[in-house]
The first five atom37 places (N, CA, C, CB, O) and aatype in JSON, in Angstrom:
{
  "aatype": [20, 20, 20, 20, 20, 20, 20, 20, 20, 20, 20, 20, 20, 20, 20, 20, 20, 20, 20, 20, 20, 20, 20, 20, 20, 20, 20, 20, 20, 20, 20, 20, 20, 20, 20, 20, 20, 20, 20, 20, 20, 20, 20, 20, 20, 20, 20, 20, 20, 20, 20, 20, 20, 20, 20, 20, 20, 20, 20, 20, 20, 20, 20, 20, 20, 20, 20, 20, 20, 20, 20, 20, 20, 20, 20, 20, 20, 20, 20, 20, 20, 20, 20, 20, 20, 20, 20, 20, 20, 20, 20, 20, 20, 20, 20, 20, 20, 20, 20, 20, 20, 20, 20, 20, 20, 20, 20, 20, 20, 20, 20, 20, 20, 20, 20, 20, 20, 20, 20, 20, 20, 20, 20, 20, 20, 20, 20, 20, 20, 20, 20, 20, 20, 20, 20, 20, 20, 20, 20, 20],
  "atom_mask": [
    [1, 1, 1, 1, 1],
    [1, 1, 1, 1, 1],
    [1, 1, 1, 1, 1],
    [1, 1, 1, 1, 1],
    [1, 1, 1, 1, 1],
    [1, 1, 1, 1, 1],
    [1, 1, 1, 1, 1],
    [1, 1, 1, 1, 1],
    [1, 1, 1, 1, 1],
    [1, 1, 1, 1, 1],
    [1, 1, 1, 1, 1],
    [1, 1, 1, 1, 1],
    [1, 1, 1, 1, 1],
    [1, 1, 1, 1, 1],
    [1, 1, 1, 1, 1],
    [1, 1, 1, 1, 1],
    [1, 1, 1, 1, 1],
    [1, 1, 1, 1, 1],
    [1, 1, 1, 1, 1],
    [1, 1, 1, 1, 1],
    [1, 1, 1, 1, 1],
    [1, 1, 1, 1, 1],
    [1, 1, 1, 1, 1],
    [1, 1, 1, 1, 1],
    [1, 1, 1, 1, 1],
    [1, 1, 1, 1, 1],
    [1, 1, 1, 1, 1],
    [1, 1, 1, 1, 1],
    [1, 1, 1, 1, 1],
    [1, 1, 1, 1, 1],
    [1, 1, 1, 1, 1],
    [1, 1, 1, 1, 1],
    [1, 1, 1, 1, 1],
    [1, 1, 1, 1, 1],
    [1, 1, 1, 1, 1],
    [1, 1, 1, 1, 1],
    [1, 1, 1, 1, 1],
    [1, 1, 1, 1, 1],
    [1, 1, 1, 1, 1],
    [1, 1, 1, 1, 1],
    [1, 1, 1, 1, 1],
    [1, 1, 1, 1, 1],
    [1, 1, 1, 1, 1],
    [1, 1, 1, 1, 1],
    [1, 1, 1, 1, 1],
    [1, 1, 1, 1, 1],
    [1, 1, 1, 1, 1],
    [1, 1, 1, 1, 1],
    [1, 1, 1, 1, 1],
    [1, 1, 1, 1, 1],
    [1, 1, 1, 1, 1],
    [1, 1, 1, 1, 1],
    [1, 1, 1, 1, 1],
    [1, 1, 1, 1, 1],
    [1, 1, 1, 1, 1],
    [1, 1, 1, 1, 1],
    [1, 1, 1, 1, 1],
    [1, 1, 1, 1, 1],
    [1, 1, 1, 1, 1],
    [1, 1, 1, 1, 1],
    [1, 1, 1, 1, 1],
    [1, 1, 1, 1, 1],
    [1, 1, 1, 1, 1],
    [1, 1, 1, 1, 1],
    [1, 1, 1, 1, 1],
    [1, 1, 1, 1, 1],
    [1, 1, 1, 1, 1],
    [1, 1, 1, 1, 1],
    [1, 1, 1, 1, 1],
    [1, 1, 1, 1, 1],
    [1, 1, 1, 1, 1],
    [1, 1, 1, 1, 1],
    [1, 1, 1, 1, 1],
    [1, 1, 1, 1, 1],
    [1, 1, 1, 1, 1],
    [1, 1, 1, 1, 1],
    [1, 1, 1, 1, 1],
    [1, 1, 1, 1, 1],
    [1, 1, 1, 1, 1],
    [1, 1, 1, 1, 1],
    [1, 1, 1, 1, 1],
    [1, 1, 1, 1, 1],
    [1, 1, 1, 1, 1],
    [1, 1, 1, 1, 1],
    [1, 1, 1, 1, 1],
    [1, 1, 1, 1, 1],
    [1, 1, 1, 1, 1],
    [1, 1, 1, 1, 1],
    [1, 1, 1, 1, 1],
    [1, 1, 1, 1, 1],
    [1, 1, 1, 1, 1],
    [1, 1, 1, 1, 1],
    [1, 1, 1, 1, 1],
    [1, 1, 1, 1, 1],
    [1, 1, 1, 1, 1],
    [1, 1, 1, 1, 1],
    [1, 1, 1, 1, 1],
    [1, 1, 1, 1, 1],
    [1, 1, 1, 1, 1],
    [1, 1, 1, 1, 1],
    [1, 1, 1, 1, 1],
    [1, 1, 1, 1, 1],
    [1, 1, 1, 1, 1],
    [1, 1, 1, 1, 1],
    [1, 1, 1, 1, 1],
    [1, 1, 1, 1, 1],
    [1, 1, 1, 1, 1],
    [1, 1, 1, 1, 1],
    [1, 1, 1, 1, 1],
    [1, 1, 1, 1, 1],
    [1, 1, 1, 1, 1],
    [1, 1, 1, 1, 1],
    [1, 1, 1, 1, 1],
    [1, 1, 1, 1, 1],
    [1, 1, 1, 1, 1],
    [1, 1, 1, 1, 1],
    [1, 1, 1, 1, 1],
    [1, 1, 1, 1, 1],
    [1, 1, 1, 1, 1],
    [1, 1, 1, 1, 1],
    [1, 1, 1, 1, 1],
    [1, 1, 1, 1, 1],
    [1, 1, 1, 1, 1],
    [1, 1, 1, 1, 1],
    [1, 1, 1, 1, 1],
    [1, 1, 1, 1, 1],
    [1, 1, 1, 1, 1],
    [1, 1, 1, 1, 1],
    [1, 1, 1, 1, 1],
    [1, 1, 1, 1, 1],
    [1, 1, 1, 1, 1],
    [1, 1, 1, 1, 1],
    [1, 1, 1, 1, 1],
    [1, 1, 1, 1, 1],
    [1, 1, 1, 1, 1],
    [1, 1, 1, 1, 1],
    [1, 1, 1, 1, 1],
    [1, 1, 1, 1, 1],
    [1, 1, 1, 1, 1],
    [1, 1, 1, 1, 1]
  ],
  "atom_positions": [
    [[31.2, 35.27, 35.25], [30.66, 36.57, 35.54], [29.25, 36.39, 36.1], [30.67, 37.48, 34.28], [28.42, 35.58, 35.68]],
    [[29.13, 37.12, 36.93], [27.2, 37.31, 37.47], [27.1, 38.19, 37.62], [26.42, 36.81, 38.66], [28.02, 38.99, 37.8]],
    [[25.9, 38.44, 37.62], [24.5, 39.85, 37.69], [23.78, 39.43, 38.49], [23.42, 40.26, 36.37], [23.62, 38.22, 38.62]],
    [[22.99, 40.57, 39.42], [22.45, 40.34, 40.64], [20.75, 41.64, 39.95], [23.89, 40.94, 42.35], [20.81, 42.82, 39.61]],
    [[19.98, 41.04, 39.98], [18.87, 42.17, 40.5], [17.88, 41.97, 41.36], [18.15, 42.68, 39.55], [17.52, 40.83, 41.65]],
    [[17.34, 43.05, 41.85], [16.34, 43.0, 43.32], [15.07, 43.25, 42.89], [16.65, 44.17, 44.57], [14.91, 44.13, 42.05]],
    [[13.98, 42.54, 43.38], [12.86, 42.57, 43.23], [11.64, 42.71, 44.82], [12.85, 41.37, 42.35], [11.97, 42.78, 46.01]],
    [[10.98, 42.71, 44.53], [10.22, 43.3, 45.72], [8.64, 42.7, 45.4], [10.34, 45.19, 45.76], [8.19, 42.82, 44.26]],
    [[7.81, 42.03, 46.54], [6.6, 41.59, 46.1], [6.09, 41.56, 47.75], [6.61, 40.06, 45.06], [6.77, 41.41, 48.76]],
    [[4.54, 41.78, 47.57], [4.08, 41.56, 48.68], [3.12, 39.94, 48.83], [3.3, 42.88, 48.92], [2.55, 39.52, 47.82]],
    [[3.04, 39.12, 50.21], [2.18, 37.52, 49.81], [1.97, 37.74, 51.26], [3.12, 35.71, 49.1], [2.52, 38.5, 52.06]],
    [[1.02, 36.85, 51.38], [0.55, 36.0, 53.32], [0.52, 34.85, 52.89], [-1.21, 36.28, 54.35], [0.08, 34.29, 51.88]],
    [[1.24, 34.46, 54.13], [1.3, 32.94, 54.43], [1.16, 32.35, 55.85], [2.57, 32.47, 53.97], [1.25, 33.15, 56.79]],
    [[0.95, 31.03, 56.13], [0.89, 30.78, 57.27], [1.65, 29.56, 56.59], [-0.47, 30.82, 58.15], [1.87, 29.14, 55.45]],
    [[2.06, 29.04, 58.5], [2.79, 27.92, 58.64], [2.1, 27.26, 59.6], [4.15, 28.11, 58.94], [2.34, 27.36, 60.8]],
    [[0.93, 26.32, 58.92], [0.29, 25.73, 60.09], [0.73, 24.6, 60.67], [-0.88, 25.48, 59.88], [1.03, 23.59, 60.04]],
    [[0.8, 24.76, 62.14], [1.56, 23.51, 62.71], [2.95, 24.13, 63.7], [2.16, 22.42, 61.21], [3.54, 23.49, 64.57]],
    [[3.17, 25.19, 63.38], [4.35, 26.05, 63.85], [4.24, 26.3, 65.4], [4.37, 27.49, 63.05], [3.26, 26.18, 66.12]],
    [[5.28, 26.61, 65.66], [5.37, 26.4, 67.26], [4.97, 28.18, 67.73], [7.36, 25.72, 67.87], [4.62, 28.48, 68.87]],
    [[5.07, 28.95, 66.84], [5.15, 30.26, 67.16], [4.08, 31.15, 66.53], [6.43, 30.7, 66.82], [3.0, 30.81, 66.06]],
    [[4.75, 32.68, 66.66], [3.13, 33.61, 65.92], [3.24, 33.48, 64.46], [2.99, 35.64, 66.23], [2.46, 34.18, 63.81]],
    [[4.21, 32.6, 63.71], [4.07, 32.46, 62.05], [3.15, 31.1, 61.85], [5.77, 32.25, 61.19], [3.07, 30.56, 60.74]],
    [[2.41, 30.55, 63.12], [1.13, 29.87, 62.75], [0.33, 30.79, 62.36], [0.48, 29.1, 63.75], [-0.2, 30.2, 61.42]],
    [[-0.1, 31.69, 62.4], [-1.23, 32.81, 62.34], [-1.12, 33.25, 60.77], [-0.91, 34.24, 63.52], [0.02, 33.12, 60.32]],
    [[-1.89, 33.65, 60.04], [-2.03, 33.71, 58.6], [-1.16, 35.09, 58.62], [-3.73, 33.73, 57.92], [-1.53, 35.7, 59.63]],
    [[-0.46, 35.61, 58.13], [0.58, 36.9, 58.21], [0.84, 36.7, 56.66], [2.18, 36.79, 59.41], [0.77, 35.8, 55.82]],
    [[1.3, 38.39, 56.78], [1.78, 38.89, 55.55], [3.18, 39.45, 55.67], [0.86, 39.9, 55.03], [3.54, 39.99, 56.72]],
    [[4.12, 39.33, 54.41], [5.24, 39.95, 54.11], [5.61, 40.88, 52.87], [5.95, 39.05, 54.13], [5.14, 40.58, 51.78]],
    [[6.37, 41.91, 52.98], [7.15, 42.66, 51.88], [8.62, 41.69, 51.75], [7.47, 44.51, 52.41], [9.68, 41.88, 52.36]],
    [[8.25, 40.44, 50.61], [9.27, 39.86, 50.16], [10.46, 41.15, 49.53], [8.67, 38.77, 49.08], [10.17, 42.21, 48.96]],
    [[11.7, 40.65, 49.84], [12.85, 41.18, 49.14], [13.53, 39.88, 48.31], [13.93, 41.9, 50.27], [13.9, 38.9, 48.96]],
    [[13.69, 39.91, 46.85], [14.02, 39.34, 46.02], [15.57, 39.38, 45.39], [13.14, 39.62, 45.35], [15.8, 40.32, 44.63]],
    [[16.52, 38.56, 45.63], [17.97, 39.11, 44.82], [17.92, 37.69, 44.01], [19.74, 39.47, 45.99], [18.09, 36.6, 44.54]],
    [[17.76, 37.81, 43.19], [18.07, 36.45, 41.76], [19.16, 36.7, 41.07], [16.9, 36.33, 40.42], [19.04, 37.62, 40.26]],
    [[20.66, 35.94, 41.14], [21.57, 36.46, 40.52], [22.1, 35.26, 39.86], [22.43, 37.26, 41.31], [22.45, 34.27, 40.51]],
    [[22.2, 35.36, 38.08], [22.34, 34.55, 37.01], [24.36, 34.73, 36.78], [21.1, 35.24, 35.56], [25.19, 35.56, 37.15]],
    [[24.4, 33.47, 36.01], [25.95, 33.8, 35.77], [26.17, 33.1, 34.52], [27.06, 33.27, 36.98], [25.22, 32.4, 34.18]],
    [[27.24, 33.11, 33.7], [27.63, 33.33, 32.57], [29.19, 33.88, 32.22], [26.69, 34.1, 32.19], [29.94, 34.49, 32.97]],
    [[29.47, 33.38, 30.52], [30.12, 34.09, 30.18], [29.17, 35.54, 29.06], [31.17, 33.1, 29.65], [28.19, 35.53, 28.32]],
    [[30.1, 36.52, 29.48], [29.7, 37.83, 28.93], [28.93, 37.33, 27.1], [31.46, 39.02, 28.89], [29.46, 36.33, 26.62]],
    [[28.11, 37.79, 26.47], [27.79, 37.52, 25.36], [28.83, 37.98, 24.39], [26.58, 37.97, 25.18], [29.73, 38.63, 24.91]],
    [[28.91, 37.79, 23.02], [29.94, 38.38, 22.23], [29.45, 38.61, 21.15], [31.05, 37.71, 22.05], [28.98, 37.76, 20.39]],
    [[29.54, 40.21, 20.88], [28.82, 40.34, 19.41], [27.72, 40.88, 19.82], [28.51, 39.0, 18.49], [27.47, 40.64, 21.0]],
    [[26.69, 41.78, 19.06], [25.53, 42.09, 18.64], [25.53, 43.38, 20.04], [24.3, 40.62, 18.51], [26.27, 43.73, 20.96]],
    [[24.08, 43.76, 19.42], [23.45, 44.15, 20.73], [23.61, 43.95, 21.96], [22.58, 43.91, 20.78], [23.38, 44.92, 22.67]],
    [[24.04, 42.67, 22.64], [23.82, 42.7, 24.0], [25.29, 42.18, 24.22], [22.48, 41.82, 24.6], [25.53, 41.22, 24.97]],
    [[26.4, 42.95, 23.44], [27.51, 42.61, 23.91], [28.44, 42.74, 25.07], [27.9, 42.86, 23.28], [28.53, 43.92, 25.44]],
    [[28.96, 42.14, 25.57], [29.49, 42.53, 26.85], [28.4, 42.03, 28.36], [29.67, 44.31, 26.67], [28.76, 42.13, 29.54]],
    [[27.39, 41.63, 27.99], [26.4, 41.76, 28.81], [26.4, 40.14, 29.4], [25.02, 42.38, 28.03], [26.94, 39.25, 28.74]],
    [[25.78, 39.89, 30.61], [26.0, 38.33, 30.94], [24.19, 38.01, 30.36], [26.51, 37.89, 33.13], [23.92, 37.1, 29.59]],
    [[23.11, 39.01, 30.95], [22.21, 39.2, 30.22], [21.61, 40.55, 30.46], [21.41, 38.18, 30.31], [22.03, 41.31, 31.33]],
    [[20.6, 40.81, 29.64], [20.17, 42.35, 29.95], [19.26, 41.72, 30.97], [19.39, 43.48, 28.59], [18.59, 40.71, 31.19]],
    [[19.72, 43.25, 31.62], [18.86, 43.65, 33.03], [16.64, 43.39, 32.48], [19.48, 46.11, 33.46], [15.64, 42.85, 32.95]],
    [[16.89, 43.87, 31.74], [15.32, 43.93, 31.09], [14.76, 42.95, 30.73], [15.11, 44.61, 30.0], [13.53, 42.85, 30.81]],
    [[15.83, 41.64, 30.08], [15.24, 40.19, 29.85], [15.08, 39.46, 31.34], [16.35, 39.22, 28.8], [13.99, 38.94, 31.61]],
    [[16.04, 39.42, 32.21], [15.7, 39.05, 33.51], [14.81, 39.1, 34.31], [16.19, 39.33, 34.03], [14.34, 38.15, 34.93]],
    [[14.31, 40.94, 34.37], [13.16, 41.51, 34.88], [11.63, 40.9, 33.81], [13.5, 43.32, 34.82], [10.57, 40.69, 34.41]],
    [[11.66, 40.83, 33.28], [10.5, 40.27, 32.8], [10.51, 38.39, 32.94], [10.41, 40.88, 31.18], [9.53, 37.65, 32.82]],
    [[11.87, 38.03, 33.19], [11.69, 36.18, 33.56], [10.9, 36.27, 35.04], [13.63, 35.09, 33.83], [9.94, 35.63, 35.45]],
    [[11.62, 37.24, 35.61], [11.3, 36.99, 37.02], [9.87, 37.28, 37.34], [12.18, 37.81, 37.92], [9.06, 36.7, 38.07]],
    [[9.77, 38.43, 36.51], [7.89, 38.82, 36.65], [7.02, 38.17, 36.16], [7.34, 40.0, 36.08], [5.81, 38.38, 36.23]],
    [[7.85, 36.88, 35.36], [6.47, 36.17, 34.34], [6.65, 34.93, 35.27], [6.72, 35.8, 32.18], [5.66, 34.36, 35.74]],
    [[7.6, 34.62, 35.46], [7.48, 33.28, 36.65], [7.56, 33.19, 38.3], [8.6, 32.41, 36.37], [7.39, 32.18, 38.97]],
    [[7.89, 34.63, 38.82], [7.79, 34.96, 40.24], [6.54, 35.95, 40.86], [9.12, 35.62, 40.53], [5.55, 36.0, 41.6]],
    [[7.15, 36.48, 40.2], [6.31, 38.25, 41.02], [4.59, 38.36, 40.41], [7.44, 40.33, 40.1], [3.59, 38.77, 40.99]],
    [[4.74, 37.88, 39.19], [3.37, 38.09, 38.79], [2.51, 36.77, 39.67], [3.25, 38.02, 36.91], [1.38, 36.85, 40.16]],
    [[3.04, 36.09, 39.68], [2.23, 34.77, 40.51], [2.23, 34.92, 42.33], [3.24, 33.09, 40.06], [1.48, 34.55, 43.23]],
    [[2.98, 35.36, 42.27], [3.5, 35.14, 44.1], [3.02, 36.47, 44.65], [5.55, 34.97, 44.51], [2.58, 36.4, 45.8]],
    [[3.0, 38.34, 43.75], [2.58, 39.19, 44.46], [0.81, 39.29, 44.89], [3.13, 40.24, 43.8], [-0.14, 39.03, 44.16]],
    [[0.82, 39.78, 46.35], [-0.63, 39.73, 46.81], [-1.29, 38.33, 46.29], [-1.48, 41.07, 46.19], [-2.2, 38.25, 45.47]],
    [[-0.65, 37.27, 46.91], [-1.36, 36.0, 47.03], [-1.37, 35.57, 48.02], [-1.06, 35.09, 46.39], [-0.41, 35.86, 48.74]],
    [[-2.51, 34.59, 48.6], [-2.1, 33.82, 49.97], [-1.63, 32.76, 49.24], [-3.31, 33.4, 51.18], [-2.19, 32.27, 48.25]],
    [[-0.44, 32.34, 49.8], [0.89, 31.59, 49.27], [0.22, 30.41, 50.5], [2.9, 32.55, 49.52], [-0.08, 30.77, 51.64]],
    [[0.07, 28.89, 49.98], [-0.15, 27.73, 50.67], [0.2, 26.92, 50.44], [-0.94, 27.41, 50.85], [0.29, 26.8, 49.21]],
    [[0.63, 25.8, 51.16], [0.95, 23.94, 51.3], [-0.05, 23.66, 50.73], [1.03, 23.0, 52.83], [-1.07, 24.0, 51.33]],
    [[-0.21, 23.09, 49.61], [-0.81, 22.38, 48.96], [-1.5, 20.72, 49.76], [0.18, 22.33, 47.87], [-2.54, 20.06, 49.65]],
    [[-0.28, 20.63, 50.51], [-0.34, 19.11, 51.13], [-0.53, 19.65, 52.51], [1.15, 17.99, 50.93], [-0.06, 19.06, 53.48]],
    [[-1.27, 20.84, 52.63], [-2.07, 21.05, 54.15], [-3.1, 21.15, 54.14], [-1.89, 22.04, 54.95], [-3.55, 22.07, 53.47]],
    [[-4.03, 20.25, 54.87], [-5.77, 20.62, 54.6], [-6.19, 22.32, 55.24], [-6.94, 19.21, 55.74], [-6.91, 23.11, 54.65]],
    [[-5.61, 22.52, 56.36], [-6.1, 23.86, 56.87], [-5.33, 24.98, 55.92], [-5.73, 24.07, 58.59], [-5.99, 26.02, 55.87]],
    [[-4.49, 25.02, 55.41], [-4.34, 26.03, 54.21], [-5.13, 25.75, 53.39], [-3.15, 26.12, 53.53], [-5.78, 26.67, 52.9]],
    [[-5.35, 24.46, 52.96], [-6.03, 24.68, 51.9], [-7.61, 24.97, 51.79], [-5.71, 23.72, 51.27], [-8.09, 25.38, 50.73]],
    [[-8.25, 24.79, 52.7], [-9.71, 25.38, 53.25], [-9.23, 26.64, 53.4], [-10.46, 24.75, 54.72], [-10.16, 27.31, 53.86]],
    [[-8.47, 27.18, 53.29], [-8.29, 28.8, 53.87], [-8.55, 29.24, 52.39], [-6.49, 29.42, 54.7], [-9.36, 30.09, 52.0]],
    [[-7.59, 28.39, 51.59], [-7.39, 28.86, 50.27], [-8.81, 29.07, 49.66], [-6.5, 27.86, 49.44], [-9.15, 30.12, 49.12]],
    [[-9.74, 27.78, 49.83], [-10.65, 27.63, 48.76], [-11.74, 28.84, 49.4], [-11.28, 25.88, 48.54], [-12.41, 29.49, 48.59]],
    [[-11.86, 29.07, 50.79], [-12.07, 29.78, 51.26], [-12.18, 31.2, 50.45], [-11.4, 29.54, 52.1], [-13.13, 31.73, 49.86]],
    [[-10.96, 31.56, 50.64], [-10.68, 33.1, 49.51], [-10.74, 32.85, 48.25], [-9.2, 33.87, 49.54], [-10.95, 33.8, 47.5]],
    [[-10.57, 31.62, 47.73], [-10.35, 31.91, 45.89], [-12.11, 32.05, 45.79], [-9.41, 30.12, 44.58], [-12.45, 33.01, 45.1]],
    [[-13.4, 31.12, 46.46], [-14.71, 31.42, 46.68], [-15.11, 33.2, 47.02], [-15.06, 30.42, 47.89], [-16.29, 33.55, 47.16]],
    [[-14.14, 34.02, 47.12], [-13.96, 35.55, 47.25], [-13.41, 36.16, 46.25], [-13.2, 35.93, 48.29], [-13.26, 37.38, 46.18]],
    [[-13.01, 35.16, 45.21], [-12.45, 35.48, 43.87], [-10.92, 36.27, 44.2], [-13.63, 36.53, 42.96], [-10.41, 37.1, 43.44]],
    [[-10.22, 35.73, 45.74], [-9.07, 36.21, 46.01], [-8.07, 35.28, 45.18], [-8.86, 36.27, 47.52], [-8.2, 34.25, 44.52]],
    [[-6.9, 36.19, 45.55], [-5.35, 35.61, 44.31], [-4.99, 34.53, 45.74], [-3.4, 37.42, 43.68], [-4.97, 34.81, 46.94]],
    [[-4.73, 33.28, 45.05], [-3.86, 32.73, 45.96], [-2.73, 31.35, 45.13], [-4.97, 32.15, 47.25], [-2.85, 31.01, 43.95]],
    [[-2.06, 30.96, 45.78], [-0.92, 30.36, 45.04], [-0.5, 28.95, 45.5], [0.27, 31.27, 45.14], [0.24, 28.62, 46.43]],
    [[-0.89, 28.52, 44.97], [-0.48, 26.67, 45.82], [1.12, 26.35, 45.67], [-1.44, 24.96, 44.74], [1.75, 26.65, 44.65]],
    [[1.6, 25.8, 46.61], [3.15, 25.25, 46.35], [3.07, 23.42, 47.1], [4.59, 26.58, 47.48], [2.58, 22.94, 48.12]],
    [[3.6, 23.05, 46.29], [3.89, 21.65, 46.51], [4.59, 21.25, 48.28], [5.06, 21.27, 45.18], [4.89, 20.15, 48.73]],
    [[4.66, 22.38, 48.81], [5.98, 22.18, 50.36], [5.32, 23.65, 51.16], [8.5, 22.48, 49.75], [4.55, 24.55, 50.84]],
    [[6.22, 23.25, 52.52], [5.69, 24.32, 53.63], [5.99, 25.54, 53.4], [6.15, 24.15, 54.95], [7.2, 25.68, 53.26]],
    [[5.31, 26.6, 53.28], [5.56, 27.66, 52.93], [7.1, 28.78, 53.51], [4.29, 28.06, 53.2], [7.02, 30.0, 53.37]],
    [[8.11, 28.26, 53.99], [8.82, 28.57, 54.72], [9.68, 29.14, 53.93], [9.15, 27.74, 55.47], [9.8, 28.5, 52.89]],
    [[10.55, 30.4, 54.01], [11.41, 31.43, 52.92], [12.33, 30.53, 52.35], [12.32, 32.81, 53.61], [12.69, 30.8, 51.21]],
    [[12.91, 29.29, 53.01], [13.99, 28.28, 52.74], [13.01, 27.66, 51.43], [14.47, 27.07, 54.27], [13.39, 27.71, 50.26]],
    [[12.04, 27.22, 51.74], [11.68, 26.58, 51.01], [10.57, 27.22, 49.2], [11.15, 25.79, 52.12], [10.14, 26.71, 48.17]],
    [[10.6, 28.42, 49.82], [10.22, 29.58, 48.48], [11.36, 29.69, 48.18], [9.5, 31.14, 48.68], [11.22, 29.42, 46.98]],
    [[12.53, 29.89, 48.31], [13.86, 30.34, 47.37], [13.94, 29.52, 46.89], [15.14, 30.72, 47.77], [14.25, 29.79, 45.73]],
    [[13.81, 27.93, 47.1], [14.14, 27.16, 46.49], [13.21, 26.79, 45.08], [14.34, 26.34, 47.39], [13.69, 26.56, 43.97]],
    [[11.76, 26.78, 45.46], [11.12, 26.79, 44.17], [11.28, 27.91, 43.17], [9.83, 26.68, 44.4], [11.25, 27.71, 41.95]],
    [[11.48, 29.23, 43.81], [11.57, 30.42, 43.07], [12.85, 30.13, 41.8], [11.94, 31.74, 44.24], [12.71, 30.48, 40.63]],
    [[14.37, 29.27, 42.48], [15.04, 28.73, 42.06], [14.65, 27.52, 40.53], [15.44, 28.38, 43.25], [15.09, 27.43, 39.38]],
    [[14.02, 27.08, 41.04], [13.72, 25.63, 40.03], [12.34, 26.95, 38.96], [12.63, 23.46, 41.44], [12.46, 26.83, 37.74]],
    [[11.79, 27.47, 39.2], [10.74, 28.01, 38.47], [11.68, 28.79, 37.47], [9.63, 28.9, 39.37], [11.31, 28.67, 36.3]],
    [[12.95, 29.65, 37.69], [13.66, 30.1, 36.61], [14.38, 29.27, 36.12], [14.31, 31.05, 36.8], [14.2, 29.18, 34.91]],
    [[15.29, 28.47, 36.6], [15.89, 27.19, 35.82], [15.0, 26.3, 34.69], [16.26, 26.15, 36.97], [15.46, 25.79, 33.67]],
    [[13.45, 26.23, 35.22], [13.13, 26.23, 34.21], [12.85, 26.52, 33.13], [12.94, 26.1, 34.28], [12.77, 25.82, 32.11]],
    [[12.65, 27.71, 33.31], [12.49, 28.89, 31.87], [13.93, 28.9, 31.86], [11.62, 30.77, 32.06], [14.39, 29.64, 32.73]],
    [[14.48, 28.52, 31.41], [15.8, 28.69, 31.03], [17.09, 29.54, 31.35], [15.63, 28.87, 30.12], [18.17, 29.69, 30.78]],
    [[16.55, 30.01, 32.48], [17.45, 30.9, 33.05], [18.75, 30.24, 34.07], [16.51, 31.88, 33.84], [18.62, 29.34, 34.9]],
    [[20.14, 31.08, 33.66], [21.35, 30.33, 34.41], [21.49, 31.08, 35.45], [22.74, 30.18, 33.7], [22.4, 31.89, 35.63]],
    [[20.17, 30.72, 36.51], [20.61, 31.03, 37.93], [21.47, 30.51, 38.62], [19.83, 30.95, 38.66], [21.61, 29.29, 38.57]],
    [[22.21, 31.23, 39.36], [23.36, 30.96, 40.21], [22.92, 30.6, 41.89], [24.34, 32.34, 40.1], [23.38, 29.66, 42.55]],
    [[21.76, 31.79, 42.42], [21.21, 31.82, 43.17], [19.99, 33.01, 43.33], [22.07, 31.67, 43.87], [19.63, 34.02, 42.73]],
    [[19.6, 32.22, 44.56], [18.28, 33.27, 44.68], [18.1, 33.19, 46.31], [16.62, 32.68, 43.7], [17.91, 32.28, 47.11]],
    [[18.26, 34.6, 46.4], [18.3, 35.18, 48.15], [16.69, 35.67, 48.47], [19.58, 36.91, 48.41], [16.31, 36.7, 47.92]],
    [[15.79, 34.96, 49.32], [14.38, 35.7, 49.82], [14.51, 36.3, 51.1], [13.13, 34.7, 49.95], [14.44, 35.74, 52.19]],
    [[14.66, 37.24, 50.92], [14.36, 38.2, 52.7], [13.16, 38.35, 52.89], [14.89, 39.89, 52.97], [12.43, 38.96, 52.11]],
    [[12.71, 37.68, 54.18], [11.19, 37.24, 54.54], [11.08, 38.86, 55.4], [10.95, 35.39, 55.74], [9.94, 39.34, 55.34]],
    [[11.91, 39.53, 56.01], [11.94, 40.93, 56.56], [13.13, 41.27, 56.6], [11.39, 41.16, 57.81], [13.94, 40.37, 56.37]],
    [[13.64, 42.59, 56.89], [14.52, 43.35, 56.38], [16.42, 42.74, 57.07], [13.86, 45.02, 56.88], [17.57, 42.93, 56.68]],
    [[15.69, 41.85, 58.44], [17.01, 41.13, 58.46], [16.93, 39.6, 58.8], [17.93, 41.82, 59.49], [17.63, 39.27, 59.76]],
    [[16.08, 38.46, 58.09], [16.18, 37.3, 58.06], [15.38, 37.12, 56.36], [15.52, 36.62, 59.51], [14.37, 37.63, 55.88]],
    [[16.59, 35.99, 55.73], [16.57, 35.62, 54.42], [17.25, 34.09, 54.51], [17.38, 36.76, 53.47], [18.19, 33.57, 55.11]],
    [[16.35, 33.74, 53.68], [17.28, 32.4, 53.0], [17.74, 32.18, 51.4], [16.4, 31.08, 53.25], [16.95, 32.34, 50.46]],
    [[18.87, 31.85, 51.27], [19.38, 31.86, 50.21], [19.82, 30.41, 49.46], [20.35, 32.7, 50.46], [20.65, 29.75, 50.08]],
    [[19.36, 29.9, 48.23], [19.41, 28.83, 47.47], [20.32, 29.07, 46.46], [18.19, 28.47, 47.02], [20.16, 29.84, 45.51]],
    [[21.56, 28.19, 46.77], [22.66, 28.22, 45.63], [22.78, 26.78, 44.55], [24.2, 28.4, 46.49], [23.75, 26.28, 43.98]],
    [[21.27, 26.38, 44.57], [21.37, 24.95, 43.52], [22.32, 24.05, 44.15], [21.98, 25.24, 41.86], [23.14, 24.24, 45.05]],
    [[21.98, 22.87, 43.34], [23.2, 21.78, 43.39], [23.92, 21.77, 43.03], [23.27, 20.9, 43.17], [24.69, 20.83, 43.23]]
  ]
}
């Protein structure tokens, strides 16, 4: 069985080095679908349920949305992001380091490993970078 819920966050990022206008520091209204799977629970309170909608929403906000909304999202292993970064955090701005190129392929995928680690049995996780291009991470 799986459960699907949608989440919504706003970040800027750049892709420095890019052949196109997503070199330029830009911002997005991320669209979020994180969908966990399971057998149904049995017994108690949350019977029937694969998990509550409400424990999910708070995994995702304590390890996604609260970190990733209104941040400049950067390559860690890029010097010009990262002068951008130290740049704004010296502005006492939110910003978010990631180990890889900031590219939606490559945010679903950490977004992926960040709930797997909190213990969550994600199945997958779909990022729509705008309302019709997304990449989607279905684990190994």
């Amino acid at each position: 069985m799986k459960i699907t819920k949608i989440f919504t966050f706003d970040s800027s990022h750049m892709l420095d080095g890019h052949d196109g206008k997503c070199q330029n520091l830009h911002g997005h209204t991320y669209k979020l679908e994180i969908t966990v799977s399971d057998d149904p629970i049995r017994g108690g309170p949350k019977d029937g349920m694969v998990m509550d909608f409400t424990d999910l929403k708070a995994a995702v906000k304590k390890h996604i949305t609260d970190p990733f909304d209104h941040a400049f999202i950067y390559n860690g292993g890029n010097e010009r992001e990262c002068q951008i970064s130290a740049l704004l955090e010296g502005w006492n701005m939110k910003t978010l380091c990631l180990p890889c190129r900031t590219t939606a392929e490559n945010m679903a995928v950490e977004m992926y490993d960040r709930l797997q680690n909190a213990g969550l049995k994600v199945c997958s996780v779909k990022l729509w970078e705008t309302p019709t291009s997304c990449a989607e991470y279905e684990g190994e």
